[in-house]
C-alpha positions as CSV (number, residue, x, y, z in Angstrom):
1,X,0.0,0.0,0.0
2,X,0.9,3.6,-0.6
3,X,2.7,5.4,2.1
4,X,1.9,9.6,1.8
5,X,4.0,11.4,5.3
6,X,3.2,14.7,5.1
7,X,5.2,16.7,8.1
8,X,5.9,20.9,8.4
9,X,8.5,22.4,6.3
10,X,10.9,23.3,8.6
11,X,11.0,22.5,12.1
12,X,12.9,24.1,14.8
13,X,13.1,22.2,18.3
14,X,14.6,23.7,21.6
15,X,14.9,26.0,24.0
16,X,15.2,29.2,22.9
17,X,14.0,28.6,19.8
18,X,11.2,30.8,19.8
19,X,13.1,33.7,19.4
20,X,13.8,32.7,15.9
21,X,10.6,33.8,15.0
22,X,11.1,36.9,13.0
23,X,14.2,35.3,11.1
24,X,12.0,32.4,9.9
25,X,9.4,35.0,9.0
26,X,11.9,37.2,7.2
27,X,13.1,33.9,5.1
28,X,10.0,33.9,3.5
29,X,9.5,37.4,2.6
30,X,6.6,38.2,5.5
31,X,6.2,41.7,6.6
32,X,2.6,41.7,7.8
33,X,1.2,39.3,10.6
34,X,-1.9,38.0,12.0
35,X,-0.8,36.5,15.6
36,X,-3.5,34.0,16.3
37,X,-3.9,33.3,20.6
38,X,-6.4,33.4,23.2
39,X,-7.3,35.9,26.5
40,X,-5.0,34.0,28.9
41,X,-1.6,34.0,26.9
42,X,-2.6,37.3,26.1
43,X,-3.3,38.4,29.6
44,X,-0.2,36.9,30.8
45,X,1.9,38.9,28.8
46,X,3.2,36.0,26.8
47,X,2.1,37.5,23.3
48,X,3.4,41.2,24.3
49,X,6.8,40.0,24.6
50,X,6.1,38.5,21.1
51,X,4.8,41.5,19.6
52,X,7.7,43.4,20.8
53,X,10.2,40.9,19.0
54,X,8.6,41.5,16.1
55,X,7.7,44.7,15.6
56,X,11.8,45.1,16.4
57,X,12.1,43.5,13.3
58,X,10.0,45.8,11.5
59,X,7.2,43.0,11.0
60,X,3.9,44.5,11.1
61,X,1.4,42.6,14.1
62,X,-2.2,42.3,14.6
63,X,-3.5,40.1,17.3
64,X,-6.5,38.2,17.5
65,X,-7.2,36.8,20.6
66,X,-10.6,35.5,20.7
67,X,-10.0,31.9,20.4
68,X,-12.0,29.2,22.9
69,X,-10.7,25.8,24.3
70,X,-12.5,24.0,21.5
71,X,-12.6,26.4,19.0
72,X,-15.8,27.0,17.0
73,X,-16.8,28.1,13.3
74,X,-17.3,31.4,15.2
75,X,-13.6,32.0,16.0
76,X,-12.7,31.5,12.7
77,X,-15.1,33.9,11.2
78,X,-14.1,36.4,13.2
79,X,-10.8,35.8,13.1
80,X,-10.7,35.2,9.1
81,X,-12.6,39.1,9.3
82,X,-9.4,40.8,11.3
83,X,-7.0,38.6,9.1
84,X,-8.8,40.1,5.3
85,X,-8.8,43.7,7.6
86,X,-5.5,43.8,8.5
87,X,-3.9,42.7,4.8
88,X,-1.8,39.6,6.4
89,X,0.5,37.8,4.5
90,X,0.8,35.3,7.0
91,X,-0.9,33.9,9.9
92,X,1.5,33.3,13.1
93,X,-0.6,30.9,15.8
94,X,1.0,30.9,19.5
95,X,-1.3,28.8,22.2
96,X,-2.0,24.9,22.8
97,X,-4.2,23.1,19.9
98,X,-7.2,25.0,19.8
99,X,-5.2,28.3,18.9
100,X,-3.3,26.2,16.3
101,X,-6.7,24.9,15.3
102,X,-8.5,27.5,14.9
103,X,-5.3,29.3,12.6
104,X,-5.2,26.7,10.3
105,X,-8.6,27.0,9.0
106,X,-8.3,31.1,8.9
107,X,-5.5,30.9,7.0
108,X,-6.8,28.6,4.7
109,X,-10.4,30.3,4.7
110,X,-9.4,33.1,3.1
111,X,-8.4,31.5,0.1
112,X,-11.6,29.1,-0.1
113,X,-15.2,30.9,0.2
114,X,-16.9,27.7,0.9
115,X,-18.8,27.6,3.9
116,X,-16.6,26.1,6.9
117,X,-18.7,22.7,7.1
118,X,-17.1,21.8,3.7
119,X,-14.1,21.1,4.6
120,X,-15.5,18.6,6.9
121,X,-13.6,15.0,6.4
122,X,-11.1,13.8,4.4
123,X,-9.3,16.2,1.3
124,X,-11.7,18.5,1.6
125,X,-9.9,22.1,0.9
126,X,-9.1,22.9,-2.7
127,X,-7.0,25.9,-2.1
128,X,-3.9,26.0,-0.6
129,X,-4.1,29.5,2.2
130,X,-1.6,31.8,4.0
131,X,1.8,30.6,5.4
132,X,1.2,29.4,8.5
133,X,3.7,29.5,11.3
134,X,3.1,27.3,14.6
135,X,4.7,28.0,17.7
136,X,3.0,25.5,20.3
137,X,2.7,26.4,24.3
138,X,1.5,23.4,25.7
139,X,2.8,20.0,25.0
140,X,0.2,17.7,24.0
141,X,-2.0,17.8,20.9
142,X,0.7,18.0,18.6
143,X,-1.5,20.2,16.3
144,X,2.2,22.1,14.9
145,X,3.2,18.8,13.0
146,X,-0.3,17.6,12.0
147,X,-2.2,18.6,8.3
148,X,-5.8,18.0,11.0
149,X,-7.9,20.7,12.5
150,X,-11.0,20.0,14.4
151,X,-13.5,23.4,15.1
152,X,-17.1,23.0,16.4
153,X,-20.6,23.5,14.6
154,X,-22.3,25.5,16.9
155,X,-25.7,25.4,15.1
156,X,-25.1,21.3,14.4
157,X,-23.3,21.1,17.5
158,X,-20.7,18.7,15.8
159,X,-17.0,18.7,16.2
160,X,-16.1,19.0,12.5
161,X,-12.8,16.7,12.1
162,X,-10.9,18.2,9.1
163,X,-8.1,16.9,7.5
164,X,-5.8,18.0,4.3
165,X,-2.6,18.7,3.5
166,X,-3.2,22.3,3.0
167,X,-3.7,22.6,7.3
168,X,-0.1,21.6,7.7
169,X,2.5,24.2,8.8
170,X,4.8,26.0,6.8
171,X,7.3,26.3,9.6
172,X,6.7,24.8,13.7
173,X,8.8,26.1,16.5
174,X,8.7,23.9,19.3
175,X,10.3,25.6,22.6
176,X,9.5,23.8,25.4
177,X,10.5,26.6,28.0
178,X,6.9,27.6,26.9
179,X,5.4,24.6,28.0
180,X,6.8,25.2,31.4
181,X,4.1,27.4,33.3
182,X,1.5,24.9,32.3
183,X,-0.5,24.0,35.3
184,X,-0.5,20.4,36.7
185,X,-4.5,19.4,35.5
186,X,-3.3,20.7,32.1
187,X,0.2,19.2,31.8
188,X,-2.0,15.7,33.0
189,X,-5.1,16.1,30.2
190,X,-2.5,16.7,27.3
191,X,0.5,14.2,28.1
192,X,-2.5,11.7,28.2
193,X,-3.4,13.2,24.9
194,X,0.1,12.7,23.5
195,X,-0.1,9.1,24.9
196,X,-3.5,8.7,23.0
197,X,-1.5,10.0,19.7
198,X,1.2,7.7,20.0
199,X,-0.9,4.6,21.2
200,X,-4.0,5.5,17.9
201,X,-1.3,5.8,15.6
202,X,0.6,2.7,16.2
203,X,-2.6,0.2,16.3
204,X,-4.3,2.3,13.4
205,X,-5.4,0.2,10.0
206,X,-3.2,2.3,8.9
207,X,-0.1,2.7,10.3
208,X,3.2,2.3,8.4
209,X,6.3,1.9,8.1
210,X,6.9,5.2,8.3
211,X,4.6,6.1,11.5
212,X,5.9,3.4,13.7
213,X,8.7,4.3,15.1
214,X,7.5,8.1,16.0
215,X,4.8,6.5,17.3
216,X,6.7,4.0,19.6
217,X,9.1,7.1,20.8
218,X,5.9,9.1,21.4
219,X,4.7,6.3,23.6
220,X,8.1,5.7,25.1
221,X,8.9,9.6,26.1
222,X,5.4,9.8,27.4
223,X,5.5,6.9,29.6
224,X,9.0,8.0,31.0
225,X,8.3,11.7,31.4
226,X,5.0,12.3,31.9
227,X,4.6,12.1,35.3
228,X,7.6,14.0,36.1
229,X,6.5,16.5,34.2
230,X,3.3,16.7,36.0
231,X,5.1,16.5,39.6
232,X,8.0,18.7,38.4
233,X,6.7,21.4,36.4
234,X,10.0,23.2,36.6
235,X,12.1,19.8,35.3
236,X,14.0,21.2,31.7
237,X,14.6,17.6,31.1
238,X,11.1,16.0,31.6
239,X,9.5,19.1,30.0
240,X,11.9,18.8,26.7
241,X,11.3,15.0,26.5
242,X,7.5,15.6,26.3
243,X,7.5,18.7,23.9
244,X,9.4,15.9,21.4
245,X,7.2,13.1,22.7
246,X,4.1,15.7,21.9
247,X,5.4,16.8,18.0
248,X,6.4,13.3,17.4
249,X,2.9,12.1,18.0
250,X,1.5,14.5,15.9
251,X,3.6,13.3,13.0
252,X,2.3,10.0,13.7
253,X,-1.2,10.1,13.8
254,X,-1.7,12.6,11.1
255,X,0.1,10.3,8.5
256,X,-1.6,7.0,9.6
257,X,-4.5,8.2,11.3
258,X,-6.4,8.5,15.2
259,X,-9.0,6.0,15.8
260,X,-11.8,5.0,18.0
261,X,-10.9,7.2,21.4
262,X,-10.6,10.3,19.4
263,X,-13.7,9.8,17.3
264,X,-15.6,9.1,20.9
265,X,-13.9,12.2,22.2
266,X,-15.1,14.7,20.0
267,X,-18.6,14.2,21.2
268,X,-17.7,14.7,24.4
269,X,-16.3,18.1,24.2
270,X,-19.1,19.3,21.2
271,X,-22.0,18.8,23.7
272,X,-20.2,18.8,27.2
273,X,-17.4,21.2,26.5
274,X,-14.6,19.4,28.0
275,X,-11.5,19.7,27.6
276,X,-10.3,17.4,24.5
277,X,-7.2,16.4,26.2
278,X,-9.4,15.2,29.5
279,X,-11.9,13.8,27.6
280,X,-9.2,11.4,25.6
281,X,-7.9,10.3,28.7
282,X,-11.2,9.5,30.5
283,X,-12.0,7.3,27.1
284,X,-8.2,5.6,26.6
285,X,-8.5,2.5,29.0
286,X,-11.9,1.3,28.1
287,X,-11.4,1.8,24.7
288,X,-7.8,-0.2,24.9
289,X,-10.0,-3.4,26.5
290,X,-12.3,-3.0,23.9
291,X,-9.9,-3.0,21.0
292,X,-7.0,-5.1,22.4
293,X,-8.8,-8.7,20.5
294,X,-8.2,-6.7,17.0
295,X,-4.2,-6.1,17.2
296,X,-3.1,-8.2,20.4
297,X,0.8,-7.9,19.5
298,X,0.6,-4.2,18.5
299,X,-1.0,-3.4,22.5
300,X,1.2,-6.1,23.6
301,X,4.1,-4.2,22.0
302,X,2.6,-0.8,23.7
303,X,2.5,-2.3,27.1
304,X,6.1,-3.7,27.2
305,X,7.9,-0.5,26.0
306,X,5.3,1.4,28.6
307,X,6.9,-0.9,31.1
308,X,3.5,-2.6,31.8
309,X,5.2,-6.0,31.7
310,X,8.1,-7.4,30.5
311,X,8.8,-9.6,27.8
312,X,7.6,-13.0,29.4
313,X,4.4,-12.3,29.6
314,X,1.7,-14.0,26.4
315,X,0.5,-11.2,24.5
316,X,-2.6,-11.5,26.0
317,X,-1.7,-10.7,29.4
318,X,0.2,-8.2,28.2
319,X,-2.8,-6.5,27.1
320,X,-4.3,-6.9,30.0
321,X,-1.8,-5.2,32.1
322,X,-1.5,-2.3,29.6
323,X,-5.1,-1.8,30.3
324,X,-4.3,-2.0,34.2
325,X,-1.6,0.5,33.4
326,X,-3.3,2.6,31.8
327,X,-6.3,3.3,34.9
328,X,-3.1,3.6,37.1
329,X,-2.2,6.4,35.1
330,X,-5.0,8.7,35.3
331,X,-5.2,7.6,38.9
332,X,-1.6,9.4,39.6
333,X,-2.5,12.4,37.1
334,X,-5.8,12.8,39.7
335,X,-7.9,12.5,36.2
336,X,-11.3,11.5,37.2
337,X,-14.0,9.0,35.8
338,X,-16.2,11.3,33.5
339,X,-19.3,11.3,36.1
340,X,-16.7,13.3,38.5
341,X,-16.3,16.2,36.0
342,X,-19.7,16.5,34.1
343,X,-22.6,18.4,35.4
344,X,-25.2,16.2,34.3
345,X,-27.0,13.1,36.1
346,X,-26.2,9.5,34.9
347,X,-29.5,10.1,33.4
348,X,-29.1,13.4,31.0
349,X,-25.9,11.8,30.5
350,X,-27.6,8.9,28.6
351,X,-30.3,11.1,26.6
352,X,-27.2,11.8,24.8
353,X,-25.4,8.3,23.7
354,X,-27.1,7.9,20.4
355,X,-26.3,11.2,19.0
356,X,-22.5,10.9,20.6
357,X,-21.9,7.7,19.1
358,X,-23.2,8.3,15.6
359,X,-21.5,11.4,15.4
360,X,-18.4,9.6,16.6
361,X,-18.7,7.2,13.8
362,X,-19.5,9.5,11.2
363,X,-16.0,11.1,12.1
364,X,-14.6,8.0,10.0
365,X,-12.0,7.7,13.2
366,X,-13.4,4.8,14.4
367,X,-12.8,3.0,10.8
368,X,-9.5,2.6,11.5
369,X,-9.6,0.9,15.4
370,X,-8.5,-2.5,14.9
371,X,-11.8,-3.4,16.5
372,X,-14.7,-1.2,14.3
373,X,-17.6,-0.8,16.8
374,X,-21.4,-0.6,15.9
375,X,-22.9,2.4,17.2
376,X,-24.2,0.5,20.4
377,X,-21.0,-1.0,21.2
378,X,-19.9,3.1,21.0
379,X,-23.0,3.9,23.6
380,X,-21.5,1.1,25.9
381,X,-18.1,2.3,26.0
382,X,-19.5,5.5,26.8
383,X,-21.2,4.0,29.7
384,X,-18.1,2.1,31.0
385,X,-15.9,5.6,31.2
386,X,-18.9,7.2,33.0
């Protein structure tokens, strides 16, 4: 079968390396800027120091800063208005995935008038847009090395799953000293996320040659760093190993593809507005049980380099204990079963399971699990993770 990787331009990786910025964008002839963030990088003062960098370099900046954890068709309306006001030549996103998100499709929007929902699935976006630069603050989603976007509906309430070459990065800088101020709940929800890219990616119908070993390394960093990370937010050397583990993952899955946890997930966060990283993790063990019968040396393969079990062990049990592992996890991250963090009864909870799990499967994620559920099999596993 036909292998296609698709990976940013250029990337630069390492500490500092976000002062680069206005070099890279002087390498491609940019003079004028739409900075893509949200309120709380911009209220932190994170974006003024960027501003000031570039403006230094005579690079004309407008900021846009109304961007939501799980961006909507909204954001990028607005956002796709400031970018045709202010004349950009390039878009510049600085945040965690739903800023990247939400760039991508402005600065391919404003070279294709279609309304937003038809770019919806696979190859779907006939013209490429504006160079887009990625400088990533949280380590996690591994949006700055993926050619995926995902932005909500609002009036279908659908997470729209989008995915085309033209959403890929010109350039990614991936400095991990931004990662650093992350907050523990949020350094937990995406490293799990990472976890979930590595893990999808590696059992995917469609992994490849080429995807397997960034997968494994994503798996391997995560499992080795993560929790250090999260006890240790000021530790350079955990917080490095899971900005690689994060951009590795993203290379992964975007070349061979997510599968049955994220196309459950995006349910999740389109009607209960969770966090995308949370709901992943809240997903990722009962999912695994579910879908270790469809690739039992691929999980078994996961769980040894995880450090689950060791090489002794039948594939099967090693399965088992990767499962096992996995719960452990989320137990030391303090990530709750999904009851704990909704604000809904067991019973408004359930009103919801057929739309979730159609919509899940019409995300064409859940083609690729080694196991392919039917849509009550979906409305089961969303029972188990409540």
């Amino acid at each position: 079968m036909e292998t296609i990787f698709d990976m940013p331009s250029r990337v630069l990786f390492g500490a500092g390396s976000r002062f680069r910025l206005s070099e890279e964008l002087r390498r491609i002839r940019v003079s004028r800027v739409l900075l893509v963030t949200d309120e709380h990088l911009r209220d932190k003062g994170i974006i003024r120091s960027f501003e000031e960098h570039l403006k230094d370099a005579a690079i004309d900046v407008t900021v846009f800063s109304d961007v939501q954890p799980d961006p909507t068709d909204q954001n990028v309306e607005t956002g796709l208005a400031t970018l045709q006001n202010c004349n950009a030549q390039a878009v510049v996103a600085i945040g965690g995935g739903s800023v990247i998100d939400a760039a991508k499709v402005i600065a391919v929007a404003v070279a294709n008038p279609e309304p937003l929902a038809a770019f919806q699935g696979y190859h779907k976006i006939m013209n490429s847009g504006l160079p887009l630069i990625v400088i990533p603050t949280t380590a996690g989603t591994g949006s700055e090395a993926t050619k995926a976007a995902v932005i909500t509906d609002t009036q279908r309430m659908v997470k729209m799953m989008m995915l085309d070459a033209k959403l890929m990065p010109r350039i990614s800088i991936v400095d991990y000293e931004l990662s650093m101020t992350m907050p523990a709940a949020l350094t937990a929800h995406v490293g799990v996320d990472t976890l979930v890219h590595g893990i999808e990616a590696y059992v995917s119908k469609r992994s490849n040659g080429m995807t397997d070993p960034l997968a494994i390394s994503c798996i391997q960093l995560t499992a080795r760093h993560l929790l250090t990370a999260y006890r240790e937010p000021e530790n350079r050397q955990a917080r490095e190993a899971m900005a690689l583990a994060a951009c590795q993952g993203g290379m992964a899955f975007s070349n061979s593809s997510v599968c049955l946890v994220h196309g459950m997930s995006r349910p999740i966060g389109a009607i209960f507005h969770l966090p995308h990283g949370f709901s992943n993790a809240v997903l990722l063990a009962a999912v695994t049980r579910f879908s270790l019968p469809g690739a039992p040396e691929r999980y078994a393969h996961i769980s040894r380099q995880m450090g689950c079990c060791d090489g002794r062990v039948s594939d099967e049990r090693a399965g088992e204990l990767l499962v096992e592992g996995l719960e452990n996890l989320n137990a030391q991250l303090g990530i709750p079963k999904l009851r704990s963090a909704l604000k809904v009864d067991q019973s408004q909870f359930e009103s919801h399971l057929r739309k979730m799990a159609d919509d899940a499967l019409a995300s064409g994620s859940p083609q690729n699990n080694p196991v392919v559920p039917t849509p009550d099999q979906i409305a089961e596993l969303y029972a188990r993770a409540w």
